[in-house]
Each structure stands twice: as C-alpha cells, then as structure tokens.
N, C-alpha and C positions, 0 to 999 in steps of 0.2 A: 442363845448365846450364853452357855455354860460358863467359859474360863471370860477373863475380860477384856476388853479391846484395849488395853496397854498391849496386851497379846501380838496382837494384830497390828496397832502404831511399830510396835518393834519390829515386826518381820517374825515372830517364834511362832506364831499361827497363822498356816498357809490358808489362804482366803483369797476368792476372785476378785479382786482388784480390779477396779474399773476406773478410778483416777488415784489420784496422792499430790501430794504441795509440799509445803512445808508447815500449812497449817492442820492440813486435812488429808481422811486417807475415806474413797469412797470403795464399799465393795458390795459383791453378790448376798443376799442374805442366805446365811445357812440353811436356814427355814422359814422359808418365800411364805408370804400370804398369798401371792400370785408371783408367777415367775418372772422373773425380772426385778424384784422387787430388790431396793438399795438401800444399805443403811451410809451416812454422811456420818461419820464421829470428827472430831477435832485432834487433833496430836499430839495440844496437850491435855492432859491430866484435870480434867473439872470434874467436878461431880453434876453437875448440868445445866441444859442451858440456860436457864436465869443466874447460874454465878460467874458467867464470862460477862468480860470488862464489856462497855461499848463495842469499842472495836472491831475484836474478837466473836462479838456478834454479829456485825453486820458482817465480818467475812464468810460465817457461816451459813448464813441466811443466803448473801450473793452468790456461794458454790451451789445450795439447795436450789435457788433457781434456774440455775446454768443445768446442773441434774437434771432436773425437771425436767425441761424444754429441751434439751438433748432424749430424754427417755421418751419423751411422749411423739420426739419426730424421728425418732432410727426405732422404734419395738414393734410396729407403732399402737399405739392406745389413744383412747378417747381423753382421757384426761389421769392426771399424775395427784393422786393422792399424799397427804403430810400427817405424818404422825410421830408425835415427840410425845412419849410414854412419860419416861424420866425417875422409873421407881426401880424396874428388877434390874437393871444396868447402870451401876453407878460412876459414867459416865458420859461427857454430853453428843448427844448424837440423836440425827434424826434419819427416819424411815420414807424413802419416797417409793409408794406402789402402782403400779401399772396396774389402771382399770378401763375398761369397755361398758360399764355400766353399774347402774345402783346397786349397792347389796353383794359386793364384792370385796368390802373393804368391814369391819364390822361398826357398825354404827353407835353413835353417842344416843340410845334411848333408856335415859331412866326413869324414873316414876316422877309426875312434875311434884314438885311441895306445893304446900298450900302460899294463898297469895300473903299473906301476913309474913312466911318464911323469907319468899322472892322479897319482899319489901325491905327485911330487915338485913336479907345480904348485901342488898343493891344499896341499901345505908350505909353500910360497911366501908363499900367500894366505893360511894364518892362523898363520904363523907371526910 
C-alpha cells in the first residue's frame, strides 16, 4: 500500500471493496499474502489502533470479527488469520488472511532473550 488509505476512505483509490459503514471501509488487499486476504481500516484518520478512543475500538474489532467469520465461511478456509502491523501504514487498520494451514501466514519467530531480559520486561509490564 504505496499511496494511503485516506486514498481509499475517499473513493480516489479504486480498490475491491468488500464492505464500508460509516466507520469503516473493508477491501481486497492489493498484495494478498493469500488470496482473499482483507485489510479492515477505519474512516477516520488515526494513526493506529492503540489511539482510537474505546469506542471506536470495539467498533473495529466487532467489524474484524464479523470479517472473519464471514471469510472463513463463503472462501472457505481453515482459519482466518490477524495481523495489525501499525508501522509502514500510518493508519489504523487491520489485515484478515485466509489460511488452510501453518506456515502460511509468516510467523512471530525471533531469537528468545535471555531469562534476566524476559524478567525485566515482564517488570516493566506489571509493574
């Protein structure tokens, strides 16, 4: 996604559309990880999903579901993948991809840290 989905909330970037609201516009991604694959963005203007109000989250989230569970019972697939990046697209929107099995989707494997590391993040976080 080159130009940015204001692009596409507007209508100035033609794109397969597969729903729209007045909060949200869901379409085809340009460049499927698998085919079928949908990006969810919001309609307004956020920079991402952690700085939509309450609300505006849970709306997002109950479309991403509804997604879902529609893709995974008309494509059909095994199960409906989530992926909410939130860096090279500055703004908020999430990716639901149709998969059939492991290793389709690219996986969270990074190198683990040492346990004194895990300790001190997990301080962090419920500290």
């Amino acid at each position: 996604m080159t130009e940015s989905l204001e692009d596409v909330v507007d209508g100035h970037r033609l794109v397969q559309e597969v729903f729209r609201d007045e909060h949200h516009v869901a379409f085809l991604a340009e460049r499927p990880v698998r085919v079928g694959h949908v990006v969810v963005c919001t309609t307004e203007s956020v920079d991402s999903v952690f700085d939509l109000d309450p609300a505006a989250s849970a709306r997002l989230w109950q479309r991403v579901h509804l997604l879902g569970v529609t893709m995974r019972e008309r494509l059909p697939c095994a199960r409906v993948c989530v992926s909410v990046i939130g860096w090279a697209v500055r703004h908020a929107h999430v990716h639901l991809i149709p998969t059939d099995e492991a290793g389709q989707v690219p996986g969270l494997d990074g190198a683990p840290p040492s346990a004194a590391v895990m300790r001190a993040v997990a301080a962090r976080l419920t500290g």
